[in-house]
C-alpha positions as CSV (number, residue, x, y, z in Angstrom):
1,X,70.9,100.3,70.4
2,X,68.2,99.6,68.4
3,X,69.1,97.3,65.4
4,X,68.7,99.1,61.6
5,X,66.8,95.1,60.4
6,X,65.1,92.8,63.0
7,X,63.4,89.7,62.2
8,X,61.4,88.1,65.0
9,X,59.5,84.3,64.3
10,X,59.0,85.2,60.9
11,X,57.4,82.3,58.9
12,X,56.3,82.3,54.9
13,X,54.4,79.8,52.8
14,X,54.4,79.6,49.0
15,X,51.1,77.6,48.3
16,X,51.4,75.6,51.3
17,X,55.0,74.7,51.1
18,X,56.6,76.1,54.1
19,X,60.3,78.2,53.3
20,X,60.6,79.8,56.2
21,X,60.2,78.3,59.9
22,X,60.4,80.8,62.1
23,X,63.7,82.9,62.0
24,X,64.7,85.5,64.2
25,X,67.7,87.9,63.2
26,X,68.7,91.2,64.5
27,X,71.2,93.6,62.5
28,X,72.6,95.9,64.5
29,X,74.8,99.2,62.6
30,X,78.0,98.5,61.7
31,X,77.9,94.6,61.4
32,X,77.7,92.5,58.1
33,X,75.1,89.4,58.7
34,X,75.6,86.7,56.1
35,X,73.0,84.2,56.0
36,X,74.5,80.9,54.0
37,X,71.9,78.2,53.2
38,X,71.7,76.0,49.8
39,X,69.4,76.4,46.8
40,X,66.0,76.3,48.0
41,X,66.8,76.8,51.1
42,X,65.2,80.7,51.4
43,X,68.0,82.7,52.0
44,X,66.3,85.1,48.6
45,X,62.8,85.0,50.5
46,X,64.4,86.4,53.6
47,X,65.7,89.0,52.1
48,X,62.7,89.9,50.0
49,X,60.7,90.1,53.2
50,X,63.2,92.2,54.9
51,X,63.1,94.6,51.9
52,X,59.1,94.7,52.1
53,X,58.8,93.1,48.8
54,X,56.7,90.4,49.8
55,X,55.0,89.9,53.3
56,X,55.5,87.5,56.2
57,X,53.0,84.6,57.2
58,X,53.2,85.7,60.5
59,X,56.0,87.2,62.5
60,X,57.6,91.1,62.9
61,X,60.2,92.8,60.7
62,X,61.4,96.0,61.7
63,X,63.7,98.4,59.6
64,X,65.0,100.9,61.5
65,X,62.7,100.6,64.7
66,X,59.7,100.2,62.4
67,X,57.5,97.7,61.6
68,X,56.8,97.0,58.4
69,X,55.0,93.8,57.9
70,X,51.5,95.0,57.2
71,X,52.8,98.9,55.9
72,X,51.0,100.2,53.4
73,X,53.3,100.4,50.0
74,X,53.0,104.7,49.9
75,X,54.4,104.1,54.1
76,X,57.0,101.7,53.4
77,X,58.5,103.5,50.4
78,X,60.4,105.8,52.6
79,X,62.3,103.4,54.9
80,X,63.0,101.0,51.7
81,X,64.9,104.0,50.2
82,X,67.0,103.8,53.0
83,X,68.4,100.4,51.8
84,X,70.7,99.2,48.9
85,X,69.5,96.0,46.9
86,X,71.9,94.3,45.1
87,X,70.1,91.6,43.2
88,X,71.6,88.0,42.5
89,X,72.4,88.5,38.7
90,X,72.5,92.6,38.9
91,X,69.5,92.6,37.6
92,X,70.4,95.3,34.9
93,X,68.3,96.7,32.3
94,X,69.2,95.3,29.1
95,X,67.9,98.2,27.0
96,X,69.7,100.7,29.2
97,X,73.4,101.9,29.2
98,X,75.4,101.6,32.6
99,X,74.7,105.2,33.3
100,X,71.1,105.5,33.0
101,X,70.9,102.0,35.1
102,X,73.1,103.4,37.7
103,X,71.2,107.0,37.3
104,X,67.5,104.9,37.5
105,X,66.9,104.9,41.4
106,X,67.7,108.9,41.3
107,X,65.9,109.9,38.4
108,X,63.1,107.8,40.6
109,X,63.0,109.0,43.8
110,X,64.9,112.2,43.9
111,X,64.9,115.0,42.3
112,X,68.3,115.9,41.5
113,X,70.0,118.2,38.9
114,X,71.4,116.1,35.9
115,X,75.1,117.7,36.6
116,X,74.5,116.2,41.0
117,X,73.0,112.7,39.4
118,X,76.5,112.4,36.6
119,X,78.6,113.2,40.0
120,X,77.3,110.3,41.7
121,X,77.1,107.5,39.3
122,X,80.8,108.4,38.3
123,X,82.0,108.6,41.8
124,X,80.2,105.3,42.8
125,X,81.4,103.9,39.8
126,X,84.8,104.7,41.0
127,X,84.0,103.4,43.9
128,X,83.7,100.0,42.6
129,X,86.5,100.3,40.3
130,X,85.2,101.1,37.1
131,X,85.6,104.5,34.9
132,X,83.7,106.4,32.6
133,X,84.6,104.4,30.0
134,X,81.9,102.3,30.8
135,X,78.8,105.0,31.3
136,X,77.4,104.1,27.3
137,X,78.1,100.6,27.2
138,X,74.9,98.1,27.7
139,X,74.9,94.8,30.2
140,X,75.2,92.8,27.0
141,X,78.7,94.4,26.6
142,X,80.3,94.0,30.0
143,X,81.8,90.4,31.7
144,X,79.8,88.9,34.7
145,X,82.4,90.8,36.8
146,X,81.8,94.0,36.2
147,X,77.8,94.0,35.7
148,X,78.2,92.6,39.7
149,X,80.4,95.8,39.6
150,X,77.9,98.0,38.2
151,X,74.6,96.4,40.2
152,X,76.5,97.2,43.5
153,X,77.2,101.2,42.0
154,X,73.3,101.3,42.1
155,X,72.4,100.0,44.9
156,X,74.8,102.1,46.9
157,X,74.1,105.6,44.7
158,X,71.1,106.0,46.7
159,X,73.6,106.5,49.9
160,X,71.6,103.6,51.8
161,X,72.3,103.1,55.5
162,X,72.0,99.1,54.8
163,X,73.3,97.1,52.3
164,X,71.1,94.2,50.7
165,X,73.2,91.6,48.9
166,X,71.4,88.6,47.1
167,X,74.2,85.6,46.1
168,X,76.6,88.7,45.0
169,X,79.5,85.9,43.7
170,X,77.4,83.1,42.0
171,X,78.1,82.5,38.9
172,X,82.2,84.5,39.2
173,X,84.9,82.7,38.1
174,X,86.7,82.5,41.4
175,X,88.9,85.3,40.3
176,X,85.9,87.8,39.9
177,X,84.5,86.0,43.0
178,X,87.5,87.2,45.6
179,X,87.5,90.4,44.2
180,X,83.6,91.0,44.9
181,X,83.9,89.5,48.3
182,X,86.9,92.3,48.5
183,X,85.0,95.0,47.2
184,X,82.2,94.5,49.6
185,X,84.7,94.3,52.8
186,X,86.3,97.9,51.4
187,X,82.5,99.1,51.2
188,X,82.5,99.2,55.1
189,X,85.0,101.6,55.4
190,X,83.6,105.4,54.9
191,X,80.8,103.9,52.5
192,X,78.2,101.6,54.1
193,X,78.9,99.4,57.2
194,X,75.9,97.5,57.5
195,X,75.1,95.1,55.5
196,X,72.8,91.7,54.9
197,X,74.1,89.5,52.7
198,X,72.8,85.9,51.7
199,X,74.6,83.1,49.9
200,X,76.2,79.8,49.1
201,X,79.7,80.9,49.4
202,X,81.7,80.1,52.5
203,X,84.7,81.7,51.0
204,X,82.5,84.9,50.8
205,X,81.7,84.3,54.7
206,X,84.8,83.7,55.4
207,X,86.2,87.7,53.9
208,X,83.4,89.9,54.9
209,X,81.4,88.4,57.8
210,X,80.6,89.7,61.8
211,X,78.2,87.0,62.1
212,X,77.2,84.1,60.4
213,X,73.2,82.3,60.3
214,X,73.0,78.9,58.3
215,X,69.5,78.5,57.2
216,X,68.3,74.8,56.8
217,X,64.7,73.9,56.4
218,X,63.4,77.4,56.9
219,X,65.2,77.8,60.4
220,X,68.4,79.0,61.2
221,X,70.6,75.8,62.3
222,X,73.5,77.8,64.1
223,X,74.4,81.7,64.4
224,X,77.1,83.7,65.7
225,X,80.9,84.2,65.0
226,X,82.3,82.9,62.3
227,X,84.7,80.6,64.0
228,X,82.2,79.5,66.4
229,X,80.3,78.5,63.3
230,X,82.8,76.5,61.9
231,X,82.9,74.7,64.9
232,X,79.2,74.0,65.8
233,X,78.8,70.4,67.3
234,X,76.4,70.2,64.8
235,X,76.0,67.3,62.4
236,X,73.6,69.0,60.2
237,X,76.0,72.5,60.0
238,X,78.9,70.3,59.5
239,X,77.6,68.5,56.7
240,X,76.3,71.7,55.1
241,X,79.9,73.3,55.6
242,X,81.1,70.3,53.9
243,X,79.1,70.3,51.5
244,X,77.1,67.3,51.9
245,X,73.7,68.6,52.9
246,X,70.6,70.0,50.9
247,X,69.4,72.9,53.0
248,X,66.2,72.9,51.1
């Protein structure tokens, strides 16, 4: 089966400091992917290149059996709108309520009646657990928790086949923390079971992952099953686990 995300050698430069070294991933459907690596280390960068938000160096990435890495923007738009983005942060708009930021990617890139576009942003709000209570309120008004919360509701409003997730617990107490890592393990039942998801958090890995990569100095030092992960020979991934290892 071809996978829904492949990345094959893919190397990027930011003004001649190399990031990323060469990484290969495939994503097949139904499998969540986490990538861990530290800060620095270019888990974000992967993950804007596999979106189509910035380009490779050199190397292929495919979304859904396509390449995309020199697609024109009008070419690529369709595929992209095929995944969910859930930025580190939410990455709300301040200025607009929780039901106009969930609403934004329809009011975008469908056309959709305004009764179909209230259906969805409530049910996906559901979804994540919160109500309509919250449609008026701003990003300024709600705890870290619960703009995670609402971020996830519009990435996944789109009905995306593949599920972007950008550091979704930094910064959550470790409260809000296990509950996100929960919410994105119920996402794979009946919702979305693909996903991508890059971050710091081996506690995260350790709730929602197939397969885990650990990026460190722009290549990826092990990958497979967790628990084959956790007990890589490896100095360097055992230091990183351990937390004694700057990935960057």
């Amino acid at each position: 089966m071809t996978p829904l995300v492949e990345l094959v050698d893919v190397y990027k430069s930011f003004e001649g400091v190399p990031v990323l070294q060469g990484v290969t991933l495939a994503l097949p459907k139904g499998e969540t992917h986490v990538v861990m690596g530290g800060s620095g280390s270019g888990k974000t960068v992967m993950l804007r290149l596999t979106a189509g938000l910035i380009r490779p160096d050199s190397g292929e990435i495919r979304l859904f059996g396509t390449n995309i890495e020199r697609m024109a923007e009008e070419l690529l738009l369709p595929l992209r709108r095929r995944l969910g983005y859930v930025f580190q942060g939410a990455a709300l708009f301040d200025s607009l309520s929780v039901y106009e930021n969930v609403a934004y990617p329809l009011r975008e890139h469908r056309k959709l009646p305004e009764a179909e576009i209230r259906r969805r942003v409530v049910h996906y709000l559901s979804l994540v657990g919160l109500g309509e209570e919250v449609l008026p309120m701003l990003p300024a008004d709600l705890s870290g928790g619960m703009r995670k919360r609402v971020g996830i509701a519009r990435a996944l409003v789109g009905e995306p086949e593949v599920l972007l997730f950008d550091e979704p617990t930094a910064g959550l107490d470790p409260t809000n923390a296990k509950l996100v890592a929960e919410l994105i393990a119920e996402l794979r039942t009946g919702v979305c079971d693909t996903a991508l998801v890059v971050t710091h958090d081996l506690e995260l890995a350790k709730t929602i992952a197939d397969r885990v990569s650990i990026l460190i100095r722009g290549r990826f030092a092990v990958s497979g099953p967790l628990a084959a992960v956790l007990d890589s020979a490896s100095a360097e991934v055992q230091a990183f686990l351990a937390g004694e290892l700057r990935t960057s």
